[in-house]
C-alpha positions as CSV (number, residue, x, y, z in Angstrom):
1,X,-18.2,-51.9,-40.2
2,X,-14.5,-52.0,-40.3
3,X,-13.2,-51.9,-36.4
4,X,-10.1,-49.1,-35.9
5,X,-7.0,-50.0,-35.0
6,X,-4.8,-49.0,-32.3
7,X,-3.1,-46.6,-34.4
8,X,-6.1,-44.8,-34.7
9,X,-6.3,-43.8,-31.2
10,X,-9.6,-45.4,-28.7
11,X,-12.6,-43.8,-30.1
12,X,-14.1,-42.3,-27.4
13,X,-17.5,-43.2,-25.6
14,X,-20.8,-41.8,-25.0
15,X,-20.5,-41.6,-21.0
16,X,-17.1,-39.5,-21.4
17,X,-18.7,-37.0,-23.5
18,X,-18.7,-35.2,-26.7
19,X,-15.2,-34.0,-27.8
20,X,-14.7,-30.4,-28.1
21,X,-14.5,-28.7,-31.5
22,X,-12.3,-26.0,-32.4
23,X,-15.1,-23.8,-33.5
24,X,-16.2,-24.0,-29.6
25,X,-12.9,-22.5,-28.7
26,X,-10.1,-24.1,-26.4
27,X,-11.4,-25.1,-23.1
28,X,-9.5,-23.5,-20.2
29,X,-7.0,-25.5,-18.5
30,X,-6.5,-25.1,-14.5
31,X,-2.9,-23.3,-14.9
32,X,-4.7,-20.4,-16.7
33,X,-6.7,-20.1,-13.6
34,X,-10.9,-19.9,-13.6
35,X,-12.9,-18.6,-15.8
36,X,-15.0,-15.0,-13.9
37,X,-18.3,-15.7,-14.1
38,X,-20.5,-12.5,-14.7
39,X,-22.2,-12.7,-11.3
40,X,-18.5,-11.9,-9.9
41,X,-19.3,-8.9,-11.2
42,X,-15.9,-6.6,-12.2
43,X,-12.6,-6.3,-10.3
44,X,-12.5,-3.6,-7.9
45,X,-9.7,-0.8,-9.0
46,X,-8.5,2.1,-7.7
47,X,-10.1,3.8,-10.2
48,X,-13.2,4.0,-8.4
49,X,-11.7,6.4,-6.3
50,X,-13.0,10.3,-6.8
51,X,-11.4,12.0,-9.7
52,X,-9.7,15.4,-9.7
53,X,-12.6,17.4,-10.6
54,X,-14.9,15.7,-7.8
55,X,-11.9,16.3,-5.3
56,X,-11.9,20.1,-6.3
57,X,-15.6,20.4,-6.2
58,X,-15.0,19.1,-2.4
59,X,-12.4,21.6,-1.4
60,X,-14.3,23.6,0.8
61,X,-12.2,26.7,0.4
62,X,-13.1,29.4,-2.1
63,X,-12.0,32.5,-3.5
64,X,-10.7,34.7,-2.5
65,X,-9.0,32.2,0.1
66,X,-9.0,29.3,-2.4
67,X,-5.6,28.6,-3.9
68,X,-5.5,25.8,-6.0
69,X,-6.7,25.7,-9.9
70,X,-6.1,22.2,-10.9
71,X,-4.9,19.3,-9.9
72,X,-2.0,17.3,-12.2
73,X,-1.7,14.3,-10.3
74,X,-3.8,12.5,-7.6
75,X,-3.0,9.1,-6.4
76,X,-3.3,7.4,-3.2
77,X,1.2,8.4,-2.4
78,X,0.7,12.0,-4.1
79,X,-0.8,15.4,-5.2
80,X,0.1,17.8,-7.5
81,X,-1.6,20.9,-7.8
82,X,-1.0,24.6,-9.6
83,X,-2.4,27.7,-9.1
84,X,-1.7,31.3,-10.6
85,X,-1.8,34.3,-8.0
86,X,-3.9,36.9,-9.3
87,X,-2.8,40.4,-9.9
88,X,-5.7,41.6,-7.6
89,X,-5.0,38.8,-4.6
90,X,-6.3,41.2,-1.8
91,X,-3.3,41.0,0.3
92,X,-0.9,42.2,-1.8
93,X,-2.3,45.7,-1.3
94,X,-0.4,46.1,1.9
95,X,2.2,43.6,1.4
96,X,3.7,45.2,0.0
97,X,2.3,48.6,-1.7
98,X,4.4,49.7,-4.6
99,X,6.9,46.1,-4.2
100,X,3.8,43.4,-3.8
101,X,5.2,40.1,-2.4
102,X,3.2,36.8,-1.4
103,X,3.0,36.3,2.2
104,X,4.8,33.1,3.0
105,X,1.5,32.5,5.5
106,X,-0.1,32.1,1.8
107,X,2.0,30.2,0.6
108,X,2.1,27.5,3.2
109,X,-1.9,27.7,2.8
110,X,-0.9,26.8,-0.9
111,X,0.7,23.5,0.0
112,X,-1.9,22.6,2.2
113,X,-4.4,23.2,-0.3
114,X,-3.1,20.3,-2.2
115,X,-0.9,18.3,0.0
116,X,-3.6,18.2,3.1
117,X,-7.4,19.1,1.8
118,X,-7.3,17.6,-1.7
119,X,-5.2,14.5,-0.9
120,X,-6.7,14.4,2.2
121,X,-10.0,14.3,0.5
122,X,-9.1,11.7,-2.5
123,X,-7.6,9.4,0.9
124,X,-10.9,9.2,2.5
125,X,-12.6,8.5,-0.8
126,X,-11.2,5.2,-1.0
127,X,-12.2,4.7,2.7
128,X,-16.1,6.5,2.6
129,X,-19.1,7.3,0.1
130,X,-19.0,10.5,-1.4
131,X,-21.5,12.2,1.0
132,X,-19.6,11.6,3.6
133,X,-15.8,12.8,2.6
134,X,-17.9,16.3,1.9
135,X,-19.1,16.6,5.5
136,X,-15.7,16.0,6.5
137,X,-13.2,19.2,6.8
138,X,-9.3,19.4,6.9
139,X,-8.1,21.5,9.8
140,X,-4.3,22.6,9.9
141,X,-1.9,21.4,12.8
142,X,1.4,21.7,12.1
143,X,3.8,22.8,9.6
144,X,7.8,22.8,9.2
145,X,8.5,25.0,6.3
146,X,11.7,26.8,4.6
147,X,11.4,29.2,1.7
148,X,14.1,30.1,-0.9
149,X,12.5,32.7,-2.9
150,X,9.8,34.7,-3.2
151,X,6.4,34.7,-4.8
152,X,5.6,38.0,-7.1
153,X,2.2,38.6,-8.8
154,X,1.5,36.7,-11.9
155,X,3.7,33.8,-11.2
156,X,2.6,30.0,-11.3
157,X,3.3,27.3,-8.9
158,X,3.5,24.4,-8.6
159,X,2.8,22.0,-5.3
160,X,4.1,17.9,-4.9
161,X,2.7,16.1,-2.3
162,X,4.1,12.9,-1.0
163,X,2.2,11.0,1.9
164,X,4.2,10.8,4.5
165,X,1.6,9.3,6.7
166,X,-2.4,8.5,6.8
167,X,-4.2,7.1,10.2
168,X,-7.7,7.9,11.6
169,X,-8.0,10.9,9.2
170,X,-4.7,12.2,10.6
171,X,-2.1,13.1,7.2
172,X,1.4,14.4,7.4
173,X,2.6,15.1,3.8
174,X,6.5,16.1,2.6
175,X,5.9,19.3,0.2
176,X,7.8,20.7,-2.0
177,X,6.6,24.2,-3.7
178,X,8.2,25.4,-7.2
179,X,7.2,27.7,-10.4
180,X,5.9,26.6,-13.0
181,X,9.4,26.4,-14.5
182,X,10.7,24.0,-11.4
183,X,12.6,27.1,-9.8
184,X,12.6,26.0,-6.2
185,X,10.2,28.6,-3.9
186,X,9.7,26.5,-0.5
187,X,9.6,22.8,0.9
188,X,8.9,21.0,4.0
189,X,6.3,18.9,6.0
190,X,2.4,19.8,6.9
191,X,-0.2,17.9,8.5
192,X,-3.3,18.2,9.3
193,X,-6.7,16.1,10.6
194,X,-10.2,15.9,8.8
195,X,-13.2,16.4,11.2
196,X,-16.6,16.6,10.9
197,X,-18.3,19.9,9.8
198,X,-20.9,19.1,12.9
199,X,-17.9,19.1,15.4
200,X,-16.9,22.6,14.3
């Protein structure tokens, strides 16, 4: 048996092991990083957050003192919501008869609807199982709010939340209320706290 030269390259032993062929595929090297076993199970995402349609389902309020259709956007920095004021909203009866105008107290309730109760909602999500976030509530404390136009019957809008802030269930939000078309209606700050329906 002819012995190989130098040239040939050292053939290699039994005690280092069989050499890899290509049909087993490259073997990782340590700058791509380790290889995730199965028992690591997946990586955790922000996608197990609650979608939209879980967060409405949560929204305690209802008609006729719910004022949010769908939600556009949801993310752990923002909201954006719409909702379409009915011609036969109860309030515009008296407000006003013959000229019917959306309270700005509505309005406000609008932006809270999405920038406080359903962000507030998808915020705890992240933080709590599912059971919990619904027997928490969001209870109004303070708004800062200036309107440039009014609201008629009919119309769309549109509500952008930003988080401002988030701590202990506490959420401040910069809102920002157009139509449908972007036509500028109101903007400003709310906040708000979520507490538990037994502390009501």
């Amino acid at each position: 048996m002819p012995v190989p030269s130098e040239a040939e390259g050292p053939v290699p032993s039994e005690a280092e092991g069989p050499v890899p062929s290509e049909a087993e595929g490259p073997v990782p090297s340590e700058a791509e990083g380790p290889v995730p076993s199965e028992a690591e199970g997946p990586v955790p995402s922000e996608a197990r957050g609650l979608t939209a349609d879980e967060v409405l389902a949560l929204i305690p309020q209802q008609r006729p003192f719910r004022f949010i259709d769908r939600l556009l956007e949801l993310t752990d920095a923002r909201a954006v919501g719409e909702y379409t004021f009915r011609q036969d909203e109860s309030f515009y009866a008296g407000h006003f008869p013959g000229n019917p105008v959306t309270p700005g107290v509505i309005l406000i309730e609008t932006m809270c609807q999405t920038g406080l109760v359903a962000l507030g909602i998808y915020l705890l999500g992240l933080e709590l199982p599912k059971a919990e976030v619904a027997r928490t509530v969001t209870l109004f404390t303070d708004s800062a709010v200036e309107f440039e136009r009014v609201v008629r019957p009919g119309d769309t809008v549109r509500v952008t939340a930003e988080k401002v802030f988030w701590r202990r269930r506490k959420l401040k939000s910069s809102v920002v209320l157009t139509l449908a078309d972007g036509t500028p209606v109101a903007r400003g700050t709310v906040a708000g706290m979520g507490v538990s329906r037994d502390d009501l």
